[in-house]
Legacy VTK file of the C-alpha trace (Angstrom):
# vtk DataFile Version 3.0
C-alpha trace
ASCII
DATASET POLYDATA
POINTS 213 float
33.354 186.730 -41.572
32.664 189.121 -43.731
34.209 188.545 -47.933
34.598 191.844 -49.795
36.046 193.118 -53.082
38.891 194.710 -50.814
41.432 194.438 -49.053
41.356 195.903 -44.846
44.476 196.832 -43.396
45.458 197.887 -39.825
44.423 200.529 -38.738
42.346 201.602 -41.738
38.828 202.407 -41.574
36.175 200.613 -42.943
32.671 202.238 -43.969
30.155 199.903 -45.015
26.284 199.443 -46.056
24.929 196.520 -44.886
21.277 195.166 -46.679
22.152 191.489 -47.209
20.426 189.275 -45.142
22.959 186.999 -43.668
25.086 189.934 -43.028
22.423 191.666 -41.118
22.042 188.632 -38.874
26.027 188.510 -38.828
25.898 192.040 -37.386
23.080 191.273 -34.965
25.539 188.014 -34.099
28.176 190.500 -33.503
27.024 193.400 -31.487
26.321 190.720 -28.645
30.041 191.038 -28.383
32.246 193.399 -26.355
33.996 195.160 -28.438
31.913 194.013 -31.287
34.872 192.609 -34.554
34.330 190.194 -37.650
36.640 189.674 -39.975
37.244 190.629 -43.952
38.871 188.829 -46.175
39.628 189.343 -49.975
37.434 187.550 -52.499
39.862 185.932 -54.562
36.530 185.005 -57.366
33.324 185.479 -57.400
30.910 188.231 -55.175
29.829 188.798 -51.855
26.303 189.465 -52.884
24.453 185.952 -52.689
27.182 183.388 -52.112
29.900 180.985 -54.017
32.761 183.198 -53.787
36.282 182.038 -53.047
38.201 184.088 -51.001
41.798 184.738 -49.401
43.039 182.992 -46.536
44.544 186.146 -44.918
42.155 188.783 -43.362
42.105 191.404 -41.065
39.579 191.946 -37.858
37.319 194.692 -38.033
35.975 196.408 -35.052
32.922 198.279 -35.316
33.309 201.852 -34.427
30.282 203.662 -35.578
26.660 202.067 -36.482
23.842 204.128 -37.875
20.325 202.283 -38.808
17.840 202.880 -41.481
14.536 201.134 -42.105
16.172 198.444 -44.973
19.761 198.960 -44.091
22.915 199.203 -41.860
25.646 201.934 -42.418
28.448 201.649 -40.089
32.267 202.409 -40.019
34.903 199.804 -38.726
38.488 199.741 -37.889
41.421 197.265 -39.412
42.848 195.438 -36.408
44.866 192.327 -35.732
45.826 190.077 -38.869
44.419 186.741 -39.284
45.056 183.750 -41.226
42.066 181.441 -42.107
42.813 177.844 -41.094
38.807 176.174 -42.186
35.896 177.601 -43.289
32.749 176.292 -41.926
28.944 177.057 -42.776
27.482 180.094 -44.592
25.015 179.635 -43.241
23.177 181.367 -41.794
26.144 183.743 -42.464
30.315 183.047 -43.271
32.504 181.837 -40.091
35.354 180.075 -40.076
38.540 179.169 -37.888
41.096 181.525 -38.140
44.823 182.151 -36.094
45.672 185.676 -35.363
49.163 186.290 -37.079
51.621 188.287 -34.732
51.414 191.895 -34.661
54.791 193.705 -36.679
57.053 195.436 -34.024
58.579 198.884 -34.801
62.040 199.817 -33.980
63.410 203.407 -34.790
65.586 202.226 -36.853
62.692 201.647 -39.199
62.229 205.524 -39.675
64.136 206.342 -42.253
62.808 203.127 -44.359
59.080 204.508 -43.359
59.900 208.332 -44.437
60.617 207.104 -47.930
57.971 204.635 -48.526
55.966 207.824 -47.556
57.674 210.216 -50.215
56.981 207.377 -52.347
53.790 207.032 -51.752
52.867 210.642 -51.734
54.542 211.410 -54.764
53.064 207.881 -56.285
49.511 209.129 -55.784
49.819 212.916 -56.976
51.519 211.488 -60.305
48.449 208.512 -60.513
45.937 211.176 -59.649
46.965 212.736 -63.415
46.275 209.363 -64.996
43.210 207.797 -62.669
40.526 208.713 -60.567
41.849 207.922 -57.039
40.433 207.130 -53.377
42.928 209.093 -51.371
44.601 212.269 -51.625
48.626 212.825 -51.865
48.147 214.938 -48.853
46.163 212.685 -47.048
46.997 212.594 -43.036
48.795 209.778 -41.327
48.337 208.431 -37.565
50.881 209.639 -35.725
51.576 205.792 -34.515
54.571 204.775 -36.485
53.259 201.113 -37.101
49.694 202.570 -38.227
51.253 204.526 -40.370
53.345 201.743 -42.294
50.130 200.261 -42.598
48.333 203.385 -43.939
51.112 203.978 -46.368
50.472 200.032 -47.773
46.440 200.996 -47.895
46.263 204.338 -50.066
49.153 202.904 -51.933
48.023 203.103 -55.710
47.920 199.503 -55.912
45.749 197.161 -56.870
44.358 194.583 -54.532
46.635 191.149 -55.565
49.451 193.539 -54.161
47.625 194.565 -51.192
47.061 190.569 -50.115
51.114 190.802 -50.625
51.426 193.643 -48.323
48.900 192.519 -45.654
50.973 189.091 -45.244
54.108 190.953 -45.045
56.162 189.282 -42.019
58.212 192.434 -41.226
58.213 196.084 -41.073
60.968 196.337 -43.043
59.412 193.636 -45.748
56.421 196.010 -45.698
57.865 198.985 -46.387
60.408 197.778 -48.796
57.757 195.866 -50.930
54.928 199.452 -50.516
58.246 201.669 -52.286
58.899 198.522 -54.787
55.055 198.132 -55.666
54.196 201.922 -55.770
57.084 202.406 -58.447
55.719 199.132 -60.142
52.027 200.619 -60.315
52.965 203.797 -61.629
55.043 202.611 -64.797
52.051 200.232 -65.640
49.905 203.038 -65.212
52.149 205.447 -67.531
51.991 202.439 -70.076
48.500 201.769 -69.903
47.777 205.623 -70.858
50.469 205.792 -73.152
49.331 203.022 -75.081
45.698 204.280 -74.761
46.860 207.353 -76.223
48.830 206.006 -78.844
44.973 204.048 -79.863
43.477 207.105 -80.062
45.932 209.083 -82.010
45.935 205.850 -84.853
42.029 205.935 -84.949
41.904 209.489 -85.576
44.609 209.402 -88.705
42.307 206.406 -89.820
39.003 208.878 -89.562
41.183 211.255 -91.513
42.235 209.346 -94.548
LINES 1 214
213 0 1 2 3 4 5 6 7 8 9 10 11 12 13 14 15 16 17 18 19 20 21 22 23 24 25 26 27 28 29 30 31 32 33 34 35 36 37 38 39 40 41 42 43 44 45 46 47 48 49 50 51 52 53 54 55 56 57 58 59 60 61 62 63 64 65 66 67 68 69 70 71 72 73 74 75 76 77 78 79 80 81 82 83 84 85 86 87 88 89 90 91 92 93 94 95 96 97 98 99 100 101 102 103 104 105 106 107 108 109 110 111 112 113 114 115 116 117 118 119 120 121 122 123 124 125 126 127 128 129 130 131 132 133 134 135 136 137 138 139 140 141 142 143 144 145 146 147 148 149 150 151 152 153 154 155 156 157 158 159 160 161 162 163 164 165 166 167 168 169 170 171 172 173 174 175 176 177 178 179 180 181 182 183 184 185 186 187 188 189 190 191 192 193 194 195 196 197 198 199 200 201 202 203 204 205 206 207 208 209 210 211 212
């Protein structure tokens, strides 16, 4: 297991540089595998760095697709898989594992397209309206899988959400839940984000009429 500061969806990638110890020797575990996966979940407090974090009990499995070793570190790039819910944790040592039951996989139906073709309009348009406001990860133009079901899942990933609403999209139990909940969020986001700069704004304009008298 693997705790980060974010949230892994299906069929997202995942790059990472390893230099911890007990993640090295959780990769070394790993790679004796075919294919070699661990899994990420959320850290609810804390940090991954050193220990004594609590995380989320909903994760994804990550598969390692690329692996590229330097003298002190790891860099490698993994894919979002197969959900998982954590049912125990056991020892961190010498690195995090725990018990874990692989939640069923969403099923698309055609009927879903229309519901998917707005949650991507709303998604596109959320992110080139953020981008004006924040510095963001992905691109409004950003390309999709051509898989229906990866894309859902993309569309919940490069949402301009933050990652409390992520954990609510990864446990979604349907397609349509998930793509209701990405357009609902995404329109959430972005009038918290408008505030936020507003009100910043509004700060700056009052300390500058305060500078002047």
């Amino acid at each position: 297991m693997f705790p980060l500061g974010s949230v892994l969806f299906p069929a997202m990638p995942l790059p990472l540089r390893v230099f911890e110890e007990r993640y090295l020797a959780m990769l070394a575990h790993v790679l004796q595998d075919e294919p070699p996966e661990f899994g990420v979940v959320l850290i609810e407090r804390g940090q991954e760095v050193g220990g004594g974090d609590i995380r989320f009990e909903v994760g994804t499995v990550a598969r390692i697709a690329d692996l590229q070793v330097s003298e002190d570190t790891v860099g490698m790039v993994a894919l979002g898989g197969r959900r998982f819910e954590v049912e125990s944790w056991g020892d961190d040592d010498p690195f995090p594992q725990a018990e874990v039951r692989l939640l069923d996989d969403l099923e698309w139906d055609e009927q879903h397209r229309a519901l998917l073709q707005d949650a991507e309009k709303a998604v596109r348009s959320g992110l080139a309206i953020a981008s004006e406001y924040v510095e963001l990860a992905w691109s409004p133009s950003v390309e999709l899988a051509e898989s229906p079901m990866d894309a859902a899942w993309q569309l919940a990933a490069i949402a301009p959400l933050g990652p409390l609403d992520q954990i609510e999209l990864l446990r979604s139990a349907s397609v349509e839940a998930l793509l209701h909940r990405v357009v609902e969020l995404t329109a959430a986001s972005l009038d918290s984000i408008r505030f936020s700069w507003t009100d910043h704004e509004t700060d700056d304009e009052t300390d500058h009429d305060q500078e002047q008298q």
